[in-house]
C-alpha positions as CSV (number, residue, x, y, z in Angstrom):
1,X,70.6,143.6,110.2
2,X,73.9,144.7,111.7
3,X,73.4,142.7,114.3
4,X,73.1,139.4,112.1
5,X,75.9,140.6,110.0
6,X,77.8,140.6,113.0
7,X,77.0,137.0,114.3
8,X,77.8,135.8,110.3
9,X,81.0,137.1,110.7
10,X,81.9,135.7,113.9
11,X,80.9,132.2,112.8
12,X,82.8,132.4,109.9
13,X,85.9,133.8,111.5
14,X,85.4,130.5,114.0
15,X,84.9,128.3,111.5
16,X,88.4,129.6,109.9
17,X,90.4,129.8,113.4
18,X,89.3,125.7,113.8
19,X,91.3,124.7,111.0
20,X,93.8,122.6,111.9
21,X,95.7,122.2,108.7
22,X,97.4,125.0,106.4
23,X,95.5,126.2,103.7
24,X,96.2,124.4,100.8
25,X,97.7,127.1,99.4
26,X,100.2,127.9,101.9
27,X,100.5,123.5,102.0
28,X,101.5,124.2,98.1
29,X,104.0,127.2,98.7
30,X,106.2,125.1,100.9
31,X,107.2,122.8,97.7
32,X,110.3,122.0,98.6
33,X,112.3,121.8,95.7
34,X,113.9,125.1,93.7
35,X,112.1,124.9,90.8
36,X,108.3,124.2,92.3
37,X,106.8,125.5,89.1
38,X,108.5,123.3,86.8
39,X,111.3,120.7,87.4
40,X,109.2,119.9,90.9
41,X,106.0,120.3,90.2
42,X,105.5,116.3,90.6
43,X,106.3,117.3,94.6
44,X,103.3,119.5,94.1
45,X,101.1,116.9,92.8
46,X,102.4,114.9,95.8
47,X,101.5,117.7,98.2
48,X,97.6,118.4,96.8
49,X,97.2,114.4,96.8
50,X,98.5,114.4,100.9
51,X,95.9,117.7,101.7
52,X,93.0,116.0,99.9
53,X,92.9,113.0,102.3
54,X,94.8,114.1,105.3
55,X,91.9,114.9,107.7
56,X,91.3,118.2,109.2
57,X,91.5,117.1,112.8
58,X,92.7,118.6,115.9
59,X,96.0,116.3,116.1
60,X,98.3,116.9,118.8
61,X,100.9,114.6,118.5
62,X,102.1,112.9,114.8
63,X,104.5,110.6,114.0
64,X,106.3,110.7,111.1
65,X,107.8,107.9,110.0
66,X,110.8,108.0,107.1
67,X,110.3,112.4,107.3
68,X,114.2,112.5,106.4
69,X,114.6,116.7,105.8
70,X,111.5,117.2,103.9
71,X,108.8,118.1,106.9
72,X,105.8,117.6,105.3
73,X,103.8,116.7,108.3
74,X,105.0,119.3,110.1
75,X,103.9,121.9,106.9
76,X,100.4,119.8,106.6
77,X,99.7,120.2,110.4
78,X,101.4,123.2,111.6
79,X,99.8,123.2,115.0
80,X,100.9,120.2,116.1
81,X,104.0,118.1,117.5
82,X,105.1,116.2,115.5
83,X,107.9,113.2,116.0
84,X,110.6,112.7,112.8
85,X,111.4,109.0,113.0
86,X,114.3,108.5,110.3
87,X,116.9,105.7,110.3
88,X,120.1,108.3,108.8
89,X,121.4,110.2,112.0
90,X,122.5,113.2,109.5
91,X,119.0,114.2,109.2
92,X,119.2,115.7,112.7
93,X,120.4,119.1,111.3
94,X,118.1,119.5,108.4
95,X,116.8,122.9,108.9
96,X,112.9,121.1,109.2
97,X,113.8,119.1,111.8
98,X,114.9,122.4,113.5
99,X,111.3,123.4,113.9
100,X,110.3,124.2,117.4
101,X,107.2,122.1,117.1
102,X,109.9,118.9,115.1
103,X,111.4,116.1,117.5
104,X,114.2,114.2,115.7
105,X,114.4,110.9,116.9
106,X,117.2,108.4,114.8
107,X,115.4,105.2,115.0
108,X,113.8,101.9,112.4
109,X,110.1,102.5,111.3
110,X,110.3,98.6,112.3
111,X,111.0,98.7,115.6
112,X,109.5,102.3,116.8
113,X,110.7,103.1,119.9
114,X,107.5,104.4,121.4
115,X,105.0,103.6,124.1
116,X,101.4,101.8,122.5
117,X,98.9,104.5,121.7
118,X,101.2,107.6,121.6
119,X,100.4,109.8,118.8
120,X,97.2,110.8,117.0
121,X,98.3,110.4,113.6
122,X,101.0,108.4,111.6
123,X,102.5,109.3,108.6
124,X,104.8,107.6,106.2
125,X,105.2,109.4,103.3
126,X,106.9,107.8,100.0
127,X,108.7,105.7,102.9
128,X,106.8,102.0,102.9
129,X,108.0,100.8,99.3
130,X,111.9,101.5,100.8
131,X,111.3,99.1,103.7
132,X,112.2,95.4,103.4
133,X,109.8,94.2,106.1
134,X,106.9,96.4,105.3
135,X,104.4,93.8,107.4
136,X,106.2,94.8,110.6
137,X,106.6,98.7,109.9
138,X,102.7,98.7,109.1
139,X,102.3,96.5,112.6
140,X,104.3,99.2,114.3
141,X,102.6,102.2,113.4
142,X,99.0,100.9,114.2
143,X,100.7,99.8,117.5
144,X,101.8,103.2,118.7
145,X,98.9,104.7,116.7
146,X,95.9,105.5,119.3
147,X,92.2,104.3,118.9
148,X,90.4,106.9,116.0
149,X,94.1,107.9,114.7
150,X,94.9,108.1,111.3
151,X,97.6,106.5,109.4
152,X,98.4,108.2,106.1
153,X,100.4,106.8,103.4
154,X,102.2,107.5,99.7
155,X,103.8,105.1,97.5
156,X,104.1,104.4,94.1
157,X,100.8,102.1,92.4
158,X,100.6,99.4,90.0
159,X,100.8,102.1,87.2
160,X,103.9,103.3,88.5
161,X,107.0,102.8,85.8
162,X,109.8,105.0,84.8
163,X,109.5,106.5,82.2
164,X,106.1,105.8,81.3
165,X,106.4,106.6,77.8
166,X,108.4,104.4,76.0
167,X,109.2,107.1,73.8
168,X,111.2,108.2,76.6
169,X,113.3,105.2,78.0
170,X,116.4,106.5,75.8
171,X,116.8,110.2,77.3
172,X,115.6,108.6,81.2
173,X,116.9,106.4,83.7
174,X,115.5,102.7,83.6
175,X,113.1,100.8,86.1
176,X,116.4,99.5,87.9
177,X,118.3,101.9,87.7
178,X,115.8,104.6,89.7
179,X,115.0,101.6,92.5
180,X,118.7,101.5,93.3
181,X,118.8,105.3,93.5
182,X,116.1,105.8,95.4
183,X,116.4,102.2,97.5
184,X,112.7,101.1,96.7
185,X,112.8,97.8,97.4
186,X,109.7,97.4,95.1
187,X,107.9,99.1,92.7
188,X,104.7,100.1,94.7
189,X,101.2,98.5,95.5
190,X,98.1,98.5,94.0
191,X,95.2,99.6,96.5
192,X,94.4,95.7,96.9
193,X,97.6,95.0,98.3
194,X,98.1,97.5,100.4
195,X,94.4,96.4,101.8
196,X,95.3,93.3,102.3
197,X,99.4,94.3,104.2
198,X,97.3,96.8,106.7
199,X,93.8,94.4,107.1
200,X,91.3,97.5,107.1
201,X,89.5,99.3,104.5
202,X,91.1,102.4,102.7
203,X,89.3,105.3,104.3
204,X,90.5,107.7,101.5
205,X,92.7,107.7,98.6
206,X,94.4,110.2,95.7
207,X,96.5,109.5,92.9
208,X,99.3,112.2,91.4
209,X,101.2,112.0,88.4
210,X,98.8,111.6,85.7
211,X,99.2,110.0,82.7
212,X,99.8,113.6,81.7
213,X,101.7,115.1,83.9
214,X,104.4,112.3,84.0
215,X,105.8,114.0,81.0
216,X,107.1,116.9,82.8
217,X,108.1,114.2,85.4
218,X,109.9,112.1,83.3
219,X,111.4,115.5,81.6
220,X,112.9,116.4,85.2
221,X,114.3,113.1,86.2
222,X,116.0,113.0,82.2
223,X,119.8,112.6,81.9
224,X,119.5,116.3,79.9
225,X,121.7,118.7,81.6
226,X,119.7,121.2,84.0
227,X,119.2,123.7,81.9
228,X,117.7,121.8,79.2
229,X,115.7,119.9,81.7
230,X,114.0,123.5,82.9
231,X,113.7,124.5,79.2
232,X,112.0,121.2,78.6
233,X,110.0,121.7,81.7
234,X,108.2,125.5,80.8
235,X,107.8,124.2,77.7
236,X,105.1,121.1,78.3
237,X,103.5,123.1,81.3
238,X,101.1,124.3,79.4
239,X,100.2,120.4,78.9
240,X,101.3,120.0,82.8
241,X,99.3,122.9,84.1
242,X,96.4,121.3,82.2
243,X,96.4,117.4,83.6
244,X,97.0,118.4,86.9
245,X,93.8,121.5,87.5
246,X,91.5,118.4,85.6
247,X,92.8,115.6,87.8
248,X,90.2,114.0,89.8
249,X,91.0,111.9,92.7
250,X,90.6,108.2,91.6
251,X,91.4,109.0,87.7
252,X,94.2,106.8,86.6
253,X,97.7,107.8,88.2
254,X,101.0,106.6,89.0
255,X,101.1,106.9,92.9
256,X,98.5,107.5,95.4
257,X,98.0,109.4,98.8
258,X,95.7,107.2,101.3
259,X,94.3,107.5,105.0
260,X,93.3,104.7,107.3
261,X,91.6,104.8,110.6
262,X,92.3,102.8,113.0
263,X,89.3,101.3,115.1
């Protein structure tokens, strides 16, 4: 009997050493942001959506395409090298891109400067609806993506509109004003779309920001002042803290987390 205990326990503690992501709740703890809990809890809704499709692979070398200072590839797969591809040279001395495993590299996601077949993953996180030629920047990742790599991808949907309630338009930035902010130069893409730009089926894909959850969303990107903004915010989490634990992957949402493989 010990000796089966024994042999349990090593397969278990193998199966656990052969993960090459974080656990998803070290993934979560990383949130960014200073108030993860409640004015950025969207940015955690991001973050499950990304672990939930983002293969658990043995990836040596990612691209990330658009990374800027937030390093989530680098937080997703710790044990790899990972490439920060970002057009704004000031992103150099973010403290992610500081990381001894983090290559900064100031560059255009439409004309990467890297070799065919170079990395074993792409990612391009929120990045693709900010892109003018989007056709190209999807060319140019499968090109320097290797045969069996994954791309992975978050953008905004066809649900995707700020605010979502119209009950909140007056206390929120409009459609246009948030675009220019942000530089989308589009709204987002419906699954169909984005099917159609790449030419392979979707391999995987999550929304975030439920129909429910956009409140406290909407509540952190208000014109209140902070303070009212984080009042607001631990006041609906209740309702927040709710949407988000009975969220399944392909209920209705405003963006979505996806993975393609590339033959």
């Amino acid at each position: 009997m010990k000796v089966k205990s024994k042999s349990a326990a090593s397969v278990s503690s193998n199966k656990v050493s052969q993960s090459y992501k974080h656990s998803l709740r070290s993934f979560l703890s990383k949130n960014p942001f200073s108030s993860p809990l409640t004015l950025g809890f969207f940015y955690r809704e991001k973050m499950k959506a990304i672990y939930k499709i983002a293969p658990d692979s043995a990836y040596q070398e990612i691209l990330e395409v658009g990374g800027g200072k937030g390093g989530l590839t680098p937080l997703l797969y710790p044990k790899a090298q990972v490439t920060n591809i970002d057009i704004d040279p000031a992103f150099a001395e973010a403290l992610s891109n500081q990381n001894k495993n983090v290559t900064f590299v100031c560059g255009d996601a439409t004309q990467l400067p890297f070799e065919c077949d170079s990395f074993d993953a792409v990612t391009m996180f929120d990045v693709l609806e900010h892109i003018p030629d989007h056709k190209k920047a999807i060319s140019e990742a499968f090109r320097v993506l290797r045969s069996g790599g994954t791309l992975l991808i978050s953008t905004p949907n066809e649900n995707w509109r700020f605010p979502y309630y119209r009950a909140m338009q007056f206390v929120c930035p409009s459609d246009s004003d948030v675009m220019a902010e942000w530089g989308h130069v589009r709204r987002g893409y419906a699954l169909s779309e984005l099917t159609e730009l790449i030419g392979l089926p979707c391999e995987q894909f999550c929304t975030f920001i439920t129909p429910i959850t956009v409140i406290g969303h909407d509540i952190a990107f208000s014109h209140f002042p902070f303070l009212a903004r984080q009042l607001l915010s631990i006041l609906v989490s209740p309702i927040t803290w709710v949407g988000y634990l009975l969220h399944q992957p392909h209920d209705k949402g405003t963006e979505t987390a996806y993975s393609w493989k590339k033959p």
